[in-house]
C-alpha positions as CSV (number, residue, x, y, z in Angstrom):
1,X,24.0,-9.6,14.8
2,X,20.4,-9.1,14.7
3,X,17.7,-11.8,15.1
4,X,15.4,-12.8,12.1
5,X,12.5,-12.4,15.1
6,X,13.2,-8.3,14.6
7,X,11.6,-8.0,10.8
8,X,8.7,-9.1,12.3
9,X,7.8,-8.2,16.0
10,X,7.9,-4.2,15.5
11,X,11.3,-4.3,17.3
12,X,14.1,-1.6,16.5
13,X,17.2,-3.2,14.8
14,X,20.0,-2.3,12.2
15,X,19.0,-3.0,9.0
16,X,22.8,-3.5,7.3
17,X,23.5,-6.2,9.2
18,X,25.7,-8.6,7.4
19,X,23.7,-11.7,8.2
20,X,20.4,-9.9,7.1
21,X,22.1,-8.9,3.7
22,X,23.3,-12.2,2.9
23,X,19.2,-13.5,3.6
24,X,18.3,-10.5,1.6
25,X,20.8,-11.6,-1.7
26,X,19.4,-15.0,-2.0
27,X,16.0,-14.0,-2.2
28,X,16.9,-11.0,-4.6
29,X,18.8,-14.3,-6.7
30,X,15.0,-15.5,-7.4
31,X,13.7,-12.4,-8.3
32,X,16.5,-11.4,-10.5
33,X,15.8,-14.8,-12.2
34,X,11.7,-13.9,-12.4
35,X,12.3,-10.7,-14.2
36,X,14.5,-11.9,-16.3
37,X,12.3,-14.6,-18.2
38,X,10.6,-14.0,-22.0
39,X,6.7,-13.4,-22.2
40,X,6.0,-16.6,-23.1
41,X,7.9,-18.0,-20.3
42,X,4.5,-18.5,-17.8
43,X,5.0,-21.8,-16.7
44,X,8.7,-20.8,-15.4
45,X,7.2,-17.7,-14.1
46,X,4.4,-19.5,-11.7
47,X,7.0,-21.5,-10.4
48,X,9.6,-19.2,-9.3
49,X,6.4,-17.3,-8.0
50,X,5.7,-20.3,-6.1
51,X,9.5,-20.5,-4.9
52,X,10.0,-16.7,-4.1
53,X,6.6,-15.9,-2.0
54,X,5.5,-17.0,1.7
55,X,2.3,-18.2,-0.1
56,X,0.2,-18.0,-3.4
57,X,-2.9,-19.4,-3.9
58,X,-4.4,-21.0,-7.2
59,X,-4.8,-18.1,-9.8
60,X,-2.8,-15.6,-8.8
61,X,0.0,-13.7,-10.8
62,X,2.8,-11.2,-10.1
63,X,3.4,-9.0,-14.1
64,X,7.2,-8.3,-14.4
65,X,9.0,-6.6,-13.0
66,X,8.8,-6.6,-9.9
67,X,11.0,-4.7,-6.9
68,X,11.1,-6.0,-3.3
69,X,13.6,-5.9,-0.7
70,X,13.3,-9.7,0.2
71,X,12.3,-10.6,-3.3
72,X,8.6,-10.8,-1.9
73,X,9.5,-13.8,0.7
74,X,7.2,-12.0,3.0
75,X,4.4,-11.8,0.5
76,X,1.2,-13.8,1.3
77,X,-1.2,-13.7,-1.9
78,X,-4.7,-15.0,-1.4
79,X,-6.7,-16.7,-4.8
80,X,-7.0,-15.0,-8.0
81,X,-5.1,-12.1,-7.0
82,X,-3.8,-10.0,-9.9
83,X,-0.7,-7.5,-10.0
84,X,0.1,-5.5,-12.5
85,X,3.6,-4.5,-13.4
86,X,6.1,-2.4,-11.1
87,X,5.1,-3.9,-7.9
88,X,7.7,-2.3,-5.8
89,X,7.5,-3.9,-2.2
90,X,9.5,-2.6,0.8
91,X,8.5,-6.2,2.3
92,X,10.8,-6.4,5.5
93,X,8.2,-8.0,7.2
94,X,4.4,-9.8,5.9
95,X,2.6,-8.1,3.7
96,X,-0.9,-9.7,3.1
97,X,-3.1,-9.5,0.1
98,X,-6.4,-11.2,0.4
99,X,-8.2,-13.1,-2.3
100,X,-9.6,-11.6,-5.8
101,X,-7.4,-8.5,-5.0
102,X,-6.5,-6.5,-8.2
103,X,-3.4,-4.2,-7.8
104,X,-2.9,-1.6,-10.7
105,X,0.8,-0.6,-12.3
106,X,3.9,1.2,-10.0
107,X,1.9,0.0,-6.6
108,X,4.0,0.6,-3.6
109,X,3.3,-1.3,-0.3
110,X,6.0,-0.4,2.2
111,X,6.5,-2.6,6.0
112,X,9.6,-0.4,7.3
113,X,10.1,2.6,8.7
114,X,12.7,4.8,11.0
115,X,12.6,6.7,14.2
116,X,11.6,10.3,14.1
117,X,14.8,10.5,16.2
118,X,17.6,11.9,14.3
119,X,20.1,10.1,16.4
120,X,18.7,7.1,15.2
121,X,18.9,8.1,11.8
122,X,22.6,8.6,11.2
123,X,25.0,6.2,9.4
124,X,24.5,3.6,11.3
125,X,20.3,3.9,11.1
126,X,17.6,1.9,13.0
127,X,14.5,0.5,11.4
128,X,11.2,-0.9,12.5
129,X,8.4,-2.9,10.4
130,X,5.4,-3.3,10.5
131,X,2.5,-5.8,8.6
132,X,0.4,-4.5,6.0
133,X,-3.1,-6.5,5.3
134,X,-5.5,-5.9,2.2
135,X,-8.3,-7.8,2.1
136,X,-10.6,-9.5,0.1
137,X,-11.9,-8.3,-3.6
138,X,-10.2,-4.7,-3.0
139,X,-8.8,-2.8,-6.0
140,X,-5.6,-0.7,-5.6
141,X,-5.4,1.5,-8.1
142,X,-2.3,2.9,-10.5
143,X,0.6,3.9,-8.4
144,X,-0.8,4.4,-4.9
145,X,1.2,3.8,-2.0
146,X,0.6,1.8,1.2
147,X,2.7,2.8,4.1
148,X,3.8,0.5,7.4
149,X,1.0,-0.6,9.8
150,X,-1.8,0.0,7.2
151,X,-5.0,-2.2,6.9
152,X,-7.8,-1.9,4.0
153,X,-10.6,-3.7,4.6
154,X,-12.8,-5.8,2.2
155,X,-14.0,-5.0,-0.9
156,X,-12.5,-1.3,-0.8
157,X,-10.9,0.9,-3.6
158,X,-7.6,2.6,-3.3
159,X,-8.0,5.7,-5.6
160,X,-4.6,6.1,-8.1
161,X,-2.1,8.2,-6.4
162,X,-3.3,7.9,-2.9
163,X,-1.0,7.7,-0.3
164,X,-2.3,5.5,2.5
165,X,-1.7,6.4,5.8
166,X,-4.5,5.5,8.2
167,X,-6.4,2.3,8.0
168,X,-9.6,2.0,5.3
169,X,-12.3,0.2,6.8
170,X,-14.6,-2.4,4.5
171,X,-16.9,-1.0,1.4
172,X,-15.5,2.4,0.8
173,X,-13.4,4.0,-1.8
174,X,-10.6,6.2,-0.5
175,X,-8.6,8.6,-2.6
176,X,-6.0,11.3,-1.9
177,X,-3.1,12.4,-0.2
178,X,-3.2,11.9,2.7
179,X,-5.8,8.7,1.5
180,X,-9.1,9.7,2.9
181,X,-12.5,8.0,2.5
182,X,-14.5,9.5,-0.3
183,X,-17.9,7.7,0.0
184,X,-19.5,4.3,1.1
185,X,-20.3,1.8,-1.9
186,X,-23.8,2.1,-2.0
187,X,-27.1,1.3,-4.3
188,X,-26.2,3.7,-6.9
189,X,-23.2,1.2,-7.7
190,X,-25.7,-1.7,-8.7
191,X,-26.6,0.8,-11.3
192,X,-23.7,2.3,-12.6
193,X,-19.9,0.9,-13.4
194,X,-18.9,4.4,-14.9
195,X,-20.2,7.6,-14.6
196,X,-23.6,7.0,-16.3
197,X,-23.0,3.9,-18.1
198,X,-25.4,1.7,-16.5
199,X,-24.9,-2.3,-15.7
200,X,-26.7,-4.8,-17.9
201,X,-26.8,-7.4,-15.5
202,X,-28.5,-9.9,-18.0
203,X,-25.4,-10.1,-19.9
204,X,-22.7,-10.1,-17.6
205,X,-21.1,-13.1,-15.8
206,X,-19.9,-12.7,-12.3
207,X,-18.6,-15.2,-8.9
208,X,-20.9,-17.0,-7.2
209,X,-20.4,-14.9,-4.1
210,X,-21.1,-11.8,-5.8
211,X,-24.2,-12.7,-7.3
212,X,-25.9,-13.7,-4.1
213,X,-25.1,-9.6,-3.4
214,X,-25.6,-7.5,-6.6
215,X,-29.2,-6.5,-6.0
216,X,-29.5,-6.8,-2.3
């Protein structure tokens, strides 16, 4: 029998334990339940979001479906966080999504891993886990991937289709596969949104905390 202390202290242990699977099915009860309700069904929807997660602040939403090993019991979700649909989460141990974090369609966030050992890979195989941590105001775009370990720091941008496998540090946006850092956000993004199409800040409504930084 493995200890519950395993998912989450980077320990190697047997995932197919029988005790583990039995945690895992009454969590995957919930989320069977959450994927299963009708569009119009958004008050049910919060609250089985508020029963399934570790946390969930005010404003934030999960679109169905949504896949995770633990039915997202390990997800910690800041304020006004937005996910779109196809969230797939290997979430073995905490995954951590910081406030006004938008996560485009078919995001994968993955916590586990295996040795590189192929002994420890046989039929009876050994797994590890590790935290993942995105912080505040980032954008993760369509169907990137985040593997174990990973950390992306505030305000960054997850290009579609990266695969993230070092850590992204704070005001950059990172694309690729492997991810790697394209460029700094810098002045020329108070100008533009898109390509040329230039901001009209006169018309636009933004967060207090963003304001204080738009032109600075």
């Amino acid at each position: 029998m493995n200890s519950d202390s395993q998912l989450h202290d980077g320990s190697m242990y047997q995932a197919m334990d029988d005790d583990l699977i039995r945690a895992q099915r009454a969590h995957m009860e919930l989320l069977y339940d959450f994927n299963h309700t009708r569009p119009t069904e958004t008050r049910k929807r919060e609250e089985l979001l508020c029963k399934m997660l570790a946390e969930i602040g005010e404003g934030s939403f999960i679109e169905p479906p949504f896949f995770a090993n633990w039915g997202g019991c390990f997800l910690h979700l800041g304020r006004h966080v937005y996910i779109n649909h196809n969230l797939s989460l290997v979430d073995d141990t905490h995954i951590y999504i910081g406030d006004c974090t938008k996560l485009g369609p078919n995001v994968m966030i993955c916590t586990a891993g295996h040795p590189i050992l192929p002994e420890l890979r046989g039929c009876s195989p050994y797994q590890f886990n590790a935290p993942v941590h995105i912080g505040y105001n980032c954008w993760i775009g369509a169907g990137a991937c985040l593997l174990p370990g990973i950390t992306i720091g505030d305000h960054s941008i997850i290009g579609a289709g990266s695969v993230v496998t070092k850590d992204i540090p704070t005001r950059t946006v990172a694309v690729g596969n492997p991810c790697r850092i394209l460029r700094s956000i810098s002045d020329r993004d108070k100008e533009f949104y898109f390509k040329n199409k230039t901001i009209d800040w006169d018309s636009i409504q933004i967060s207090s905390d963003v304001v204080q930084n738009k032109r600075t």
